[in-house]
N, C-alpha and C positions, 0 to 999 in steps of 0.2 A: 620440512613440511609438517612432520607429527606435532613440533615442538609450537609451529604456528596456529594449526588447525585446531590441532587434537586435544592439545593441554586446557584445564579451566584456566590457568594465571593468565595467558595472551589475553591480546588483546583483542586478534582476529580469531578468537576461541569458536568451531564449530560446534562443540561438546551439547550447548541446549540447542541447539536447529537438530542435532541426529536425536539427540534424547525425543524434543515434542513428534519429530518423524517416526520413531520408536514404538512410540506409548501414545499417540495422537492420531495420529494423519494414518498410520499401518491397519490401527482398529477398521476407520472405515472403508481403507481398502479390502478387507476380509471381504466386503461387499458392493465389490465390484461390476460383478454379475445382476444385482440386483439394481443397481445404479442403473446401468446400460439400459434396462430393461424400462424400468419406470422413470430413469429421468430425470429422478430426484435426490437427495445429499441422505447421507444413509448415519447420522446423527441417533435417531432414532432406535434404529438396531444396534449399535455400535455403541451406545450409552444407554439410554432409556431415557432420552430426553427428549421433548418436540424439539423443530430447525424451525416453526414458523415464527419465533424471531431469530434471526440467524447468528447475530451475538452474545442473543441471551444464550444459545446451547455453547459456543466456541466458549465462551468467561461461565459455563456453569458454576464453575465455585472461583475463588480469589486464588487457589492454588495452582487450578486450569490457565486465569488468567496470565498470572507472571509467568508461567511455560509459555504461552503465546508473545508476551511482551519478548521473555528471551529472545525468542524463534526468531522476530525481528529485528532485537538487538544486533542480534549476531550479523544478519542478511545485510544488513544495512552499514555496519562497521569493515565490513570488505567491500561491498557494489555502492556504497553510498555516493563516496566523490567521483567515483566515473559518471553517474547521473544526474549529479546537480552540479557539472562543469561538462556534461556535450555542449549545453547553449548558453551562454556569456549572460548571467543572469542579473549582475551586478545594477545593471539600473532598476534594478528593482530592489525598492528599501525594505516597504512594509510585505511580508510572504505571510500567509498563511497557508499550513503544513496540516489539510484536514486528514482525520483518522491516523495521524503521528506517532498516534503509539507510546514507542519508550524515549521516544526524542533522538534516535540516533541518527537519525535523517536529519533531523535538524542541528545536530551538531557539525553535522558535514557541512553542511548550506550555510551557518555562520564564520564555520571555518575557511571553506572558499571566500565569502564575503564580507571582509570587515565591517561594511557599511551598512550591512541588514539587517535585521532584527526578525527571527522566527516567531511564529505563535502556533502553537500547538494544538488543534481544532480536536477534540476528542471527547468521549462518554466521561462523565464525571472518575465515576471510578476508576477508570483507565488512567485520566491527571492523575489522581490518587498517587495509584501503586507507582506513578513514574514519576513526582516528587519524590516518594519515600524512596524509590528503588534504582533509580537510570539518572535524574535529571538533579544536578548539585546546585544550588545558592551561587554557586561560581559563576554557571554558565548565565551571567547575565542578557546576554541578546535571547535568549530564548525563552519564550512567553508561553502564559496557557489560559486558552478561554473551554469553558465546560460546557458540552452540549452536543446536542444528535443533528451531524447536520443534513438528515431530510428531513427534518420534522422542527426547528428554529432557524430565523435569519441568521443568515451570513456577514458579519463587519465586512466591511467594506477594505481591501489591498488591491497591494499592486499583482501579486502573483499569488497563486493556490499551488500549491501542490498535490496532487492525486498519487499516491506511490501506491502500487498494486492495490488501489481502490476499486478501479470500477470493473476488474475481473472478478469480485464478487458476485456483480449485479447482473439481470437482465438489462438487455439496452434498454428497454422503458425505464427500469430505476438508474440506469445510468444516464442517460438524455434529461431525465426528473432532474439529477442533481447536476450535472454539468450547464443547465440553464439557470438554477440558482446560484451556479459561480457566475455566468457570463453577469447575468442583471447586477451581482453586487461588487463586480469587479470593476477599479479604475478604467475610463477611459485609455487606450496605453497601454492597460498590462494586461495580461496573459492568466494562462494557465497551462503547469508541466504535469505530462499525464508521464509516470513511468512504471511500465508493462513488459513483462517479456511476449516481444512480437513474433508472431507466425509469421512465416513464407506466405506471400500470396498465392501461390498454389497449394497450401497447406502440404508443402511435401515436408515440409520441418520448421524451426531445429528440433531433434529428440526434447531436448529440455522443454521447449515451450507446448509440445503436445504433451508428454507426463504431468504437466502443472494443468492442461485443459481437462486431462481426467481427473487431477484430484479435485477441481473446482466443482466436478461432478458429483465427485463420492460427498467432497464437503461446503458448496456454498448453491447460491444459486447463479454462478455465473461460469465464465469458460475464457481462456484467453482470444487475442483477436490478430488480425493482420493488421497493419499500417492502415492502411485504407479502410477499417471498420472504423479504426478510432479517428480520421478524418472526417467520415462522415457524419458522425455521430456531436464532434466539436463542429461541423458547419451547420449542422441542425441546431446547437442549440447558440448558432448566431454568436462565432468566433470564423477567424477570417487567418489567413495567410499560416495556414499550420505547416508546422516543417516538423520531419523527422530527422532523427540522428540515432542512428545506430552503432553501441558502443564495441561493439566486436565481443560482446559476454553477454551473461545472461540477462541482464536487461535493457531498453531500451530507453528514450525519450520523445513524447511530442509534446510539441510547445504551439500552445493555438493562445493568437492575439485578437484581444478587442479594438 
C-alpha cells in the first residue's frame, strides 16, 4: 500500500493530495472555530487574501495552483473510473468535463469510452498549467475550451460533467449553473453530477461530513444528500435522475433532458 499510495513514482501517488492537505486545507482549519461561527471560508485569515472570488484566493499564485491541480490529479487517478462507469455513459459522444481541471477525470472517461471525445471546460490558466503540466499531445480525444462557466456560454454536448463542482456553491449558484447546462445541453443528454453524498438523515458517512466542513473553512458551499442534488437538477428542468452509489467516497447522479 505505501509503494501505491505513498511513493511520488506511482501512479496512484497520494503524496500531493497529503502535501496541498498539509500546507493547504490544515491552514484554514486552524480556523475552524471562526468558520462555525460567522459562516464563512477563512481564506482571509489563513493567507491574507480576500475569498470574494473564490478562485482567485484557491490559484492565488501559479504555485498555489499546480498544488490544487495535483490534489485533483491525484483524487481522480484512483476514484476516477468508479465514477465515470456507475452509468453506462457510452451513448454519449460529445462530454463536456466543466471545471476539469488537470484532465485526469477526463482521461478516465476516454478511457472507459473509445467513442467519446472529452472537452475540458476550465479558467484559461488552468488549460495553461494542464497542457504544460497533466495533459500530453497524445491524449488525442481530450479537448479544451477556456472560459468561466457562470459568466460565458456553454457549446452545446451530449453530457457535462460536474465532478465536485457544485459542493463549492450555494444552491443559488448552483441552480444558476446547472440551468445553463440543462438550456445548452442536447435534447437526450444528460448531465453527471459526482459528489460525495450524505445520508439522508445526515447521520454520515464520516467522510462526506469532514469534506462539508472543509467546504466551510474553504468555499462557499457544503456537501448534500441524494435528494438535494435531485431537486436542485428538477429545478433546473432535468428529468429522470437516477443515483448510483459506488460503495467509496464518491458518488454519481445522472439527470436527463
Amino acid at each position: 500500500m505505501s509503494k501505491t499510495y505513498l511513493t511520488k513514482s506511482s501512479p496512484q501517488s497520494l503524496y500531493h493530495s497529503i502535501q496541498y492537505n498539509s500546507k493547504t486545507i490544515y491552514l484554514c482549519w486552524h480556523y475552524l472555530t471562526d468558520a462555525v461561527r460567522e459562516g464563512t471560508n477563512q481564506y482571509e485569515k489563513a493567507f491574507g487574501v480576500s475569498s470574494k472570488d473564490l478562485f482567485e484566493a484557491l490559484y492565488r499564485s501559479n504555485e498555489e495552483m499546480v498544488k490544487f491541480m495535483q490534489l485533483m490529479n491525484s483524487i481522480w487517478n484512483i476514484c476516477g473510473k468508479d465514477v465515470v462507469t456507475a452509468f453506462d455513459l457510452s451513448p454519449f459522444k460529445t462530454i463536456y468535463d466543466l471545471g476539469g481541471c488537470s484532465g485526469a477525470l477526463a482521461k478516465q472517461c476516454v478511457a472507459a469510452y473509445p467513442g467519446s471525445t472529452v472537452t475540458i471546460f476550465d479558467l484559461p490558466k488552468v488549460v495553461h498549467m494542464a497542457k504544460e503540466h497533466f495533459v500530453s499531445a497524445e491524449d488525442g480525444r481530450i479537448l479544451f475550451h477556456e472560459g468561466d462557466f457562470f459568466k460565458e456560454p456553454l457549446p452545446e454536448a451530449d453530457l457535462y460533467i460536474l465532478a465536485r463542482i457544485l459542493h463549492d456553491w450555494t444552491d443559488q449558484r448552483s441552480l444558476e449553473l446547472l440551468t445553463k447546462v440543462q438550456q445548452s445541453c442536447k435534447p437526450g443528454g444528460g448531465v453527471l453530477l459526482v459528489e460525495a453524498l450524505l445520508h439522508e438523515d445526515n447521520s454520515g458517512p464520516l467522510t462526506a461530513q469532514l469534506y462539508s466542513l472543509n467546504m466551510l473553512v474553504q468555499t462557499e458551499g457544503r456537501e448534500r444528500k441524494a435528494s438535494e442534488y435531485t431537486a436542485l437538477l428538477t429545478a433546473a428542468g432535468f428529468s429522470h435522475v437516477q443515483v448510483q452509489r459506488t460503495g467509496k467516497i464518491y458518488d454519481a447522479v445522472l439527470g436527463r433532458k
